[in-house]
C-alpha positions in Angstrom: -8.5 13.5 -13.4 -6.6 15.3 -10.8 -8.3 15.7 -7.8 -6.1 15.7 -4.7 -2.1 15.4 -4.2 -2.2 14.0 -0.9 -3.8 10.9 0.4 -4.5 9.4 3.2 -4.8 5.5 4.2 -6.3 5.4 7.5 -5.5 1.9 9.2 -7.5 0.1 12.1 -9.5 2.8 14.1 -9.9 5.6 11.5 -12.2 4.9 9.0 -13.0 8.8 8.8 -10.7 12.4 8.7 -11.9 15.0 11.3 -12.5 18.6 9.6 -12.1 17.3 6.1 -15.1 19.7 4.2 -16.6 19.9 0.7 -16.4 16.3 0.8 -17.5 13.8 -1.8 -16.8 10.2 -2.3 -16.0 8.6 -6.0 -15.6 5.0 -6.7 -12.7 4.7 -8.6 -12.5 1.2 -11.1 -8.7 -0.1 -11.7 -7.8 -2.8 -13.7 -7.1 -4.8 -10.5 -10.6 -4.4 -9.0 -12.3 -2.2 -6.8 -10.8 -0.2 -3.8 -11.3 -1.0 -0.3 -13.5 1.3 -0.3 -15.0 4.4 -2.2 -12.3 7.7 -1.5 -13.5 10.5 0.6 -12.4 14.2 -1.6 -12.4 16.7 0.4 -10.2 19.8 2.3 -8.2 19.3 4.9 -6.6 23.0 6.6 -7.5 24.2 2.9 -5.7 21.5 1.4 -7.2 18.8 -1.4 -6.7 15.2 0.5 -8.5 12.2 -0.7 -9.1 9.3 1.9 -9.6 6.0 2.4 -10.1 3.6 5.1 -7.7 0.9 4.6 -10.0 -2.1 5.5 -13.2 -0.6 4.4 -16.3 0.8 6.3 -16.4 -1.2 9.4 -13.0 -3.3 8.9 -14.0 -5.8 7.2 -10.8 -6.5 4.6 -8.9 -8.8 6.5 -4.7 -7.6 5.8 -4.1 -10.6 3.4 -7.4 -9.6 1.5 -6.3 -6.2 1.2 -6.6 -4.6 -2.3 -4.0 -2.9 -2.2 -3.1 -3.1 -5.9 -6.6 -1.4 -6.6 -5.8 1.0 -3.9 -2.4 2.8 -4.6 -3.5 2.9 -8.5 -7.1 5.0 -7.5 -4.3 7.1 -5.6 -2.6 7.6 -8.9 -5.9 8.2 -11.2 -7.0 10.6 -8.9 -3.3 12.9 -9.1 -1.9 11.9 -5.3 1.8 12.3 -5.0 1.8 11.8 -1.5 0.7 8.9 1.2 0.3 9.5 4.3 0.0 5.7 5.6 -1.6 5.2 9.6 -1.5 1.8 11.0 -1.0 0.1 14.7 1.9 -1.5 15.3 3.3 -3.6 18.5 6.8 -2.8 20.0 9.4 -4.6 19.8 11.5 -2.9 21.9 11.1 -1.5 25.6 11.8 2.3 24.5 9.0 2.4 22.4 6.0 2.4 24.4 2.4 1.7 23.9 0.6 5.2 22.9 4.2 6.0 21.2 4.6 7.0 17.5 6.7 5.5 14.9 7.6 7.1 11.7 9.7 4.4 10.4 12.5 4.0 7.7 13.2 -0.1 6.9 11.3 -2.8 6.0 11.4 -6.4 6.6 9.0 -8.5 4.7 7.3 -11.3 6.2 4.3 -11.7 4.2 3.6 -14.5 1.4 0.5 -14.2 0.2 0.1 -10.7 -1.6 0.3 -9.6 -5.0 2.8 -6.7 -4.5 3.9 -5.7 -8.0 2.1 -3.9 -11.1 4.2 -5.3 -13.3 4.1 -8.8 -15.0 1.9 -10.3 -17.9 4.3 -8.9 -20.5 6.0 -6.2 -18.4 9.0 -6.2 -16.1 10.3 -3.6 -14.1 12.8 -3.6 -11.0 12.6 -0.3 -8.7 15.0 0.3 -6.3 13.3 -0.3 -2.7 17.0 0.4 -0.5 15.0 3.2 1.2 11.2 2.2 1.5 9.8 5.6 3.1 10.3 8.6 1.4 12.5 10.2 3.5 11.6 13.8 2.5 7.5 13.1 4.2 9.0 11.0 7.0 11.0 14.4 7.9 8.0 16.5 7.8 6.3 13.4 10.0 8.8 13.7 12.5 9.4 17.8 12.5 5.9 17.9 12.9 5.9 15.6 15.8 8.6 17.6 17.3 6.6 20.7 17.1 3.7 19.4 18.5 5.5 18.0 21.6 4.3 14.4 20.2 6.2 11.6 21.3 7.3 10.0 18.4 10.6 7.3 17.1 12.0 9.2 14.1 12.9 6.2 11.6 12.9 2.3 13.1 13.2 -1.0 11.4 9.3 -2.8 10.9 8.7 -5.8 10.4 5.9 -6.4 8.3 3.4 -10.2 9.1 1.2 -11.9 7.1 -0.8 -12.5 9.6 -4.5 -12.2 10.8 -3.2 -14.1 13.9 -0.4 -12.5 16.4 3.0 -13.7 16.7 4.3 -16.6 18.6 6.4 -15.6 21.5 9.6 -17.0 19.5 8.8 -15.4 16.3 8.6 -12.2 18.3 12.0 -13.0 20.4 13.5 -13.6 16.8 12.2 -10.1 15.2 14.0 -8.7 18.1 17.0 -10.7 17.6 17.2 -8.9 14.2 17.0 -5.5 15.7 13.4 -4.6 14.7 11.7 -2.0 15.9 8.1 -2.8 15.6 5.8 -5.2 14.0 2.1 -4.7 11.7 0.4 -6.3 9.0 -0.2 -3.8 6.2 2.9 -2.3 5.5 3.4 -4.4 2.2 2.9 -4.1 -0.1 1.6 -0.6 -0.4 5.1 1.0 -0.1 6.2 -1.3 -3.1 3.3 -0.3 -5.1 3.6 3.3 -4.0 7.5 3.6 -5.2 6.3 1.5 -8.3 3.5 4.3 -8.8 5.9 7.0 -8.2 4.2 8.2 -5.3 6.0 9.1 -1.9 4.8 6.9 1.2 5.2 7.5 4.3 3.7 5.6 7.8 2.5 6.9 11.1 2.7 4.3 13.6 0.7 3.9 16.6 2.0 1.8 19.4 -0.5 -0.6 21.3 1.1 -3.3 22.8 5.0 -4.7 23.6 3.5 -7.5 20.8 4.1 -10.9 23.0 7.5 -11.1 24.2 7.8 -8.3 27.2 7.1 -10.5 30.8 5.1 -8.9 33.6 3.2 -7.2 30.6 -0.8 -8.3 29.3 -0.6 -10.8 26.7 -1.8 -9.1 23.1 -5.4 -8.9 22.7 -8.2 -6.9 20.4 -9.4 -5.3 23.0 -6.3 -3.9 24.2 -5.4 -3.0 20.8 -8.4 -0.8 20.4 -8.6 0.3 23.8 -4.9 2.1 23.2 -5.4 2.8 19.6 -8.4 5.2 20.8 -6.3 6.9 22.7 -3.3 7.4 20.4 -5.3 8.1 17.2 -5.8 11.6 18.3 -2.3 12.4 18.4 -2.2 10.8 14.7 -5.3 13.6 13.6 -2.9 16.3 15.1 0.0 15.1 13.4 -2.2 14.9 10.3 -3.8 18.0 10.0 0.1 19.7 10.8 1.8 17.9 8.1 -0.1 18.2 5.0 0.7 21.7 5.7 4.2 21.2 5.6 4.7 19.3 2.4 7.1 20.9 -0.4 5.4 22.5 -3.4 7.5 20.3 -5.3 8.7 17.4 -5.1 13.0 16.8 -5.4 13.2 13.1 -4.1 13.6 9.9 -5.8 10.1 8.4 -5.3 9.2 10.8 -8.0 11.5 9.4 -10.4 11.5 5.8 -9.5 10.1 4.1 -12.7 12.8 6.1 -15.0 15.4 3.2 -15.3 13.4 0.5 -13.6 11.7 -0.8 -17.4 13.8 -3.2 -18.5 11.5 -4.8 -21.2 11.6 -3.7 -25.0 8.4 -1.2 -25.6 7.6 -2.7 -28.7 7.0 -6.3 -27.2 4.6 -4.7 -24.2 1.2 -6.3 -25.3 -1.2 -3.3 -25.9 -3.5 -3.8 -23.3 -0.7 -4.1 -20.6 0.5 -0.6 -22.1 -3.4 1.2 -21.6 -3.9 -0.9 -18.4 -0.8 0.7 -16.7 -1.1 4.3 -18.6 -1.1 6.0 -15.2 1.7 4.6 -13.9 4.1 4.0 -17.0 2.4 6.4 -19.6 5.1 8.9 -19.4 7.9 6.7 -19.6 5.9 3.8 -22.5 4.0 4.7 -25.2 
């Protein structure tokens, strides 16, 4: 059931999308449970987006609770091909400021907790992950930046917490010691489940806070979070509403392909049940 190309995970401070019309919201079952949410359908500048707030009406998904299994395959039922991610990130380094936007290109995984694969119980596949963002909607991200006079990191290194609490001041002088750009909780695994589901994923990320390991500046806390993530989640609408414009008609990049040699296990042994469950995502590869 097609119903939108692009969607749209909106991270802490937007649990709705600005000028989206003819809207309606569908609760979309998955075999691995229920959504965060329901999805918002609707049009964005004329285009068909479908949204969801990352952590639920009125955050209340905590990042290791996340369903983000359930989440990236609704994406997939409902025809997405592209993610526009928006989370709030802390800086790691003193060129990227609070209010700043990151579109990053690496990963570093720190988290321990969360189913990220859609593959087991009879099935095993290994995608390639070298490039985590799809570097074709990071490009739009950052040209539409550019044009909007947005002050915005094109590519960075992320690291990726399990969190809910902050960092210790070592951890965070460590993450810096490996050259990382910036820090968040929900990163991971939706890009692995996104390349897995052969959708391109991209994130826009807001800067509110030097994390805990800049002197001379306030200590991290909530309310400083959202206090700066108020203010910079307006350039993230902007940078919204200007990109979906700007997406190819068709799609040339790997993500698109990613599940073509990644099967490794012999169709015929695939239990029946796996092979219905995952239709969406392996249906045109396994029978």
């Amino acid at each position: 059931m097609a119903e939108a190309k692009v969607g749209i995970i909106g991270g802490s401070g937007l649990y709705q999308i600005d000028g989206l019309t003819d809207t309606k919201e569908v609760k979309v079952k998955t075999p691995f449970g229920d959504p965060s949410d329901a999805i918002t359908l609707g049009k964005l500048q004329g285009i068909d987006v479908a949204f969801l707030p990352r952590h639920g009406k009125g955050h209340r998904i905590s990042p290791s609770e996340l369903p983000s299994q359930a989440n990236i395959f609704a994406f997939k039922t409902l025809g997405v091909e592209w993610i526009l991610s928006v989370a709030t990130v802390g800086s790691l380094q003193e060129k990227i400021r609070p209010l700043d936007i990151v579109i990053p290109d690496q990963i570093i995984d720190r988290t321990f907790l969360r189913k990220n694969t859609f593959f087991g119980n009879g099935i095993v596949g290994h995608v390639a992950f070298a490039h985590p963002f799809c570097p074709v909607l990071s490009d739009v991200l950052s040209e539409s930046a550019r044009k909007l006079e947005i002050r915005a990191h094109d590519g960075g290194t992320c690291i990726v917490m399990e969190g809910p609490q902050f960092s210790t001041q070592a951890e965070s002088e460590l993450y810096r010691s490996w050259a990382a750009d910036v820090i968040y909780m929900t990163g991971l695994p939706e890009a692995k489940l996104a390349r897995e589901a052969e959708i391109c994923y991209a994130t826009m990320a807001v800067v509110t806070d030097y994390d805990c390991w800049k002197e001379l500046y306030e200590v991290v806390s909530v309310d400083m979070v959202i206090d700066n993530l108020r203010r910079g989640i307006e350039n993230v609408k902007r940078l919204l509403k200007l990109a979906i414009t700007r997406l190819p008609e068709k799609r040339n990049c790997t993500c698109a392909s990613a599940l073509q040699n990644a099967i490794i296990t012999d169709p015929r042994v695939i239990p029946q049940q796996v092979k219905k469950d995952l239709a969406p995502i392996i249906g045109k590869y396994i029978k």
